[in-house]
MIKE-728143 format. One record per atom (N, C-alpha, C, O): residue in three letters; x, y, z. Coordinates in steps of 0.02 Angstrom, whole numbers, plus 32768, in hexadecimal, padded with zeros to 4 digits. Example, Ala and Ser with C-alpha at 12.3 -4.5 7.8 and 13.67 -1.06 7.14 Angstrom:
BEGIN
Ala82947EE48186
Ala82677F1F8186
Ala82947F5B8186
Ala82C87F5A81A7
Ser82827F908162
Ser82AC7FCB8165
Ser82858002818A
Ser829E80398192
END
This chain:
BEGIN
Unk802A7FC58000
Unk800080008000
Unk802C803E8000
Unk80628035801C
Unk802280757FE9
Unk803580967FEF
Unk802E80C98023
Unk800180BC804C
Unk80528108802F
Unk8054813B805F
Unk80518175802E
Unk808381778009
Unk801E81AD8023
Unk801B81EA801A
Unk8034821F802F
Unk801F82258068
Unk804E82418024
Unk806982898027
Unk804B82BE801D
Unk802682AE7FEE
Unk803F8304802D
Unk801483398000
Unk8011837C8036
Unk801B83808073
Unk7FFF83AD8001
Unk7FFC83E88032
Unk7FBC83ED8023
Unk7FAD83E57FE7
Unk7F7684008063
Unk7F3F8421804F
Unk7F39844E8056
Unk7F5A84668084
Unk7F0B8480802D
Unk7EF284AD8039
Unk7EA784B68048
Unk7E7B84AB801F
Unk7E9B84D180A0
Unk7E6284D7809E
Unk7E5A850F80B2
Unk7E75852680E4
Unk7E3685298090
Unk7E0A85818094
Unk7E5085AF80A7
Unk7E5485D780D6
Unk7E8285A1807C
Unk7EBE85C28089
Unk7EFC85A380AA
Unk7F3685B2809B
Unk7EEF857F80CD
Unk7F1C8563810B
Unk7F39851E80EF
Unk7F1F84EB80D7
Unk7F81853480FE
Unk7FA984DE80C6
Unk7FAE84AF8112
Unk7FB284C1814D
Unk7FAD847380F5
Unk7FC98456812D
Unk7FE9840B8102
Unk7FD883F880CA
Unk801B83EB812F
Unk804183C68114
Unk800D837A8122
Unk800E8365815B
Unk7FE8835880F5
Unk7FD7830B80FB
Unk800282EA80F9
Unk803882FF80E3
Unk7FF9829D8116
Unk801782668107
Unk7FD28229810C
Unk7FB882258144
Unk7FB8820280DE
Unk7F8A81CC80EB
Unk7F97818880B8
Unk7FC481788091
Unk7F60816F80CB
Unk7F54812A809D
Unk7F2A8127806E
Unk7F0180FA807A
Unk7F21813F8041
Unk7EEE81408024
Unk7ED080FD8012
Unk7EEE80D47FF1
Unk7E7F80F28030
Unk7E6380CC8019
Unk7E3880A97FE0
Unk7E2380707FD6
Unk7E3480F97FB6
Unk7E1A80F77F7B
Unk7E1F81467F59
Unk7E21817B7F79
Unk7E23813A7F01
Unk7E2E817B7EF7
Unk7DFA81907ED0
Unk7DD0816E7EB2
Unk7E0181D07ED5
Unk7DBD82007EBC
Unk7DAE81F37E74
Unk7DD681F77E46
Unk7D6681E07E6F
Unk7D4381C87E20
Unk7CF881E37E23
Unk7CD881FA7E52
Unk7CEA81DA7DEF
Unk7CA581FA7DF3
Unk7C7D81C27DD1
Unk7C4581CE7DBC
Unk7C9881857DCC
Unk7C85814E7DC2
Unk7C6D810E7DFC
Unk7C9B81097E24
Unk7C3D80E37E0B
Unk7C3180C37E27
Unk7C7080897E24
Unk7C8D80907DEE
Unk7C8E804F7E4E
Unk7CCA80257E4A
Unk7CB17FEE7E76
Unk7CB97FE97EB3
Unk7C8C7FBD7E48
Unk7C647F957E74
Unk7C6E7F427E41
Unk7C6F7F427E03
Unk7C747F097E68
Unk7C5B7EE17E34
Unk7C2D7EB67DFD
Unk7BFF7E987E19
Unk7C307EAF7DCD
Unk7BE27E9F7DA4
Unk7BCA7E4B7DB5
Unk7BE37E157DA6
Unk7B9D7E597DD0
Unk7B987E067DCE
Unk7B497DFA7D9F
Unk7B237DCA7DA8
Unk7B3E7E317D6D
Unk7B247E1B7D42
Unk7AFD7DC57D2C
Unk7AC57DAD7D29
Unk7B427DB17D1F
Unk7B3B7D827CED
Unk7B387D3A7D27
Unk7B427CFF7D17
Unk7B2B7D4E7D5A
Unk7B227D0A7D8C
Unk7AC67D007D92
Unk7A977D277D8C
Unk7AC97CC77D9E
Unk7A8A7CC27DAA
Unk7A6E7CDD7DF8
Unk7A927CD87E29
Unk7A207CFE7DFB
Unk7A0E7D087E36
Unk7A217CFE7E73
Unk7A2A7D277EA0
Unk7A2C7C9A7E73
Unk7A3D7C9E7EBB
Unk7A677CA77EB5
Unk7A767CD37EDD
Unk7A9F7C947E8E
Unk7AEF7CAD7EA4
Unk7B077CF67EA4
Unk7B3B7D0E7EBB
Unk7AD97D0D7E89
Unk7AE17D767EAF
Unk7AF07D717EF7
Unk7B247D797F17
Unk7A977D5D7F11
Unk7AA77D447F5B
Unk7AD07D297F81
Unk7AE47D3F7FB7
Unk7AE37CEC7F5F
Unk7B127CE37F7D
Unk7B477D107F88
Unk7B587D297FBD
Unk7B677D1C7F3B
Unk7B9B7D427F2B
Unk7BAE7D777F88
Unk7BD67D757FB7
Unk7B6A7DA47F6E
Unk7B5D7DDE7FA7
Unk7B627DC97FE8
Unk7B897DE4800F
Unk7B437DA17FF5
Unk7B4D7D8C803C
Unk7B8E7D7E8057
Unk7B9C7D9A808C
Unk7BCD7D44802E
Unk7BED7D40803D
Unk7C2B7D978045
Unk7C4B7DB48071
Unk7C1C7DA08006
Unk7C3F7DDC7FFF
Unk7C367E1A803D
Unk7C657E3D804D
Unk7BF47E20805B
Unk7BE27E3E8085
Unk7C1C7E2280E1
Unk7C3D7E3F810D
Unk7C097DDF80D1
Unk7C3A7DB58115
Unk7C897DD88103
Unk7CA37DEC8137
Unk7CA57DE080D9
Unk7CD37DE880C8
Unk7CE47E1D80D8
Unk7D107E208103
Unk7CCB7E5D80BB
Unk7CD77E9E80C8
Unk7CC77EA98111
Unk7CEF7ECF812C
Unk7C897E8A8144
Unk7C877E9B8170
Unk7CB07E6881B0
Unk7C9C7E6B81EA
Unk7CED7E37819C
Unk7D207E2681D2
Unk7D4C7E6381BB
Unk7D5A7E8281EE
Unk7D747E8F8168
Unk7D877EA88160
Unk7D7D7EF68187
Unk7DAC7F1E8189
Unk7D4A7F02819F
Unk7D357F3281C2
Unk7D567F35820E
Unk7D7A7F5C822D
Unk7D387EF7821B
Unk7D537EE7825A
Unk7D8D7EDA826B
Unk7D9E7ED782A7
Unk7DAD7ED18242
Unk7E107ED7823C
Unk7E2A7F1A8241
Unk7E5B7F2D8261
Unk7DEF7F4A8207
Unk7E157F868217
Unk7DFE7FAF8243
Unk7E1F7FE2824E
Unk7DB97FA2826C
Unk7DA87FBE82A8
Unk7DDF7FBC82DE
Unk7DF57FEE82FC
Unk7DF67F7A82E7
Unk7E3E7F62830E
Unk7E617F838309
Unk7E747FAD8332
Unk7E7C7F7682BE
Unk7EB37FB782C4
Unk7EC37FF482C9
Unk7EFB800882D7
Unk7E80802482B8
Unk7E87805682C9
Unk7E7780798311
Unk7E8480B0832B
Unk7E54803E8323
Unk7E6480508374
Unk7EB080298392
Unk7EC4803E83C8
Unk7ED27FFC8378
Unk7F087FFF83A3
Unk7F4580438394
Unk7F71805383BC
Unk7F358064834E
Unk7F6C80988343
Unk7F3880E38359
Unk7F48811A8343
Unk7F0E80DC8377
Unk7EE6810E8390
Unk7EDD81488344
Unk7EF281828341
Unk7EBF81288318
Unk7EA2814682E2
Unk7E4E813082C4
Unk7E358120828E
Unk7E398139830E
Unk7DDF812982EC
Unk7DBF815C82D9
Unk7D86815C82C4
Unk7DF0819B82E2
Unk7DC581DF82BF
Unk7DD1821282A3
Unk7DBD824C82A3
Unk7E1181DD8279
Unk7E4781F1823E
Unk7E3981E781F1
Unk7E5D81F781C2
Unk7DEA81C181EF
Unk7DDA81C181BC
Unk7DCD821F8189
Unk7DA2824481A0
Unk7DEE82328157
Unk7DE1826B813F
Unk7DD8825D80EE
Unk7DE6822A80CF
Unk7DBF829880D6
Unk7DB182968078
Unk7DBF82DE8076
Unk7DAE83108095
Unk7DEC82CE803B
Unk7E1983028030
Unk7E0483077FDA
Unk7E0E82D97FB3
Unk7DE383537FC6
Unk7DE683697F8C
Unk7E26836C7F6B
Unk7E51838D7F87
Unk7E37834F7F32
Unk7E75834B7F04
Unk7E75838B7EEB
Unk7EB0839B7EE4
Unk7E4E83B97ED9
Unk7E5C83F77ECF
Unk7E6E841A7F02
Unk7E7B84537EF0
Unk7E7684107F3C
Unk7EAD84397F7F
Unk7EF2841D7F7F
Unk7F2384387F99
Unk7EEF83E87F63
Unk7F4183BF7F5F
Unk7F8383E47F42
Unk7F79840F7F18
Unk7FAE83DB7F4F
Unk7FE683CF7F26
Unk802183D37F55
Unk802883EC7F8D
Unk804B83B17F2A
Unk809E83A37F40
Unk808183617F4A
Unk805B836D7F79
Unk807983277F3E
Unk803B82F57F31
Unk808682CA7F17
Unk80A682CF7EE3
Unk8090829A7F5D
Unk80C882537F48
Unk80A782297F59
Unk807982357F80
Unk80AF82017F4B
Unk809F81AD7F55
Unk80EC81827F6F
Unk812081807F4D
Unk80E481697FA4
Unk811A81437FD1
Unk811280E87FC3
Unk80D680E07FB8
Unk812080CC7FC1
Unk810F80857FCE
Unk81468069800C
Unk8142802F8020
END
């Protein structure tokens, strides 16, 4: 994963970020098609997929309470950005 870099600007005021970005800005939906499955296996599909994302939740609930970041989640307009590195 990577580590972000960036200066924002908000309503004037720079300040130096550092995060993880979890996803990047689209104006597109990023989901998968399960179209072409039959009915029940949507269901299925979903359900399991749902178990999945929600132990994944619960991993990162953990972790962000053991690094004391449960209210570090932020969204950051790309038009306030720049000086914008990417670390790995």
């Amino acid at each position: 994963m990577n580590i972000m870099t960036f200066t924002y600007n908000k309503e004037g005021k720079l300040s130096d970020r550092v995060f993880i970005p979890l996803t990047s800005p689209t104006e597109n939906y990023f989901r998968i098609d399960i179209s072409e499955l039959e009915v029940v296996d949507q269901v299925a599909f979903d359900e399991e997929l749902f178990r999945i994302q929600d132990e994944q939740k619960q991993k990162m609930d953990a972790l962000m309470e053991k690094y004391d970041c449960n209210y570090k989640y932020r969204a950051f307009s790309p038009q306030k950005m720049t000086n914008i590195v990417f670390e790995d």
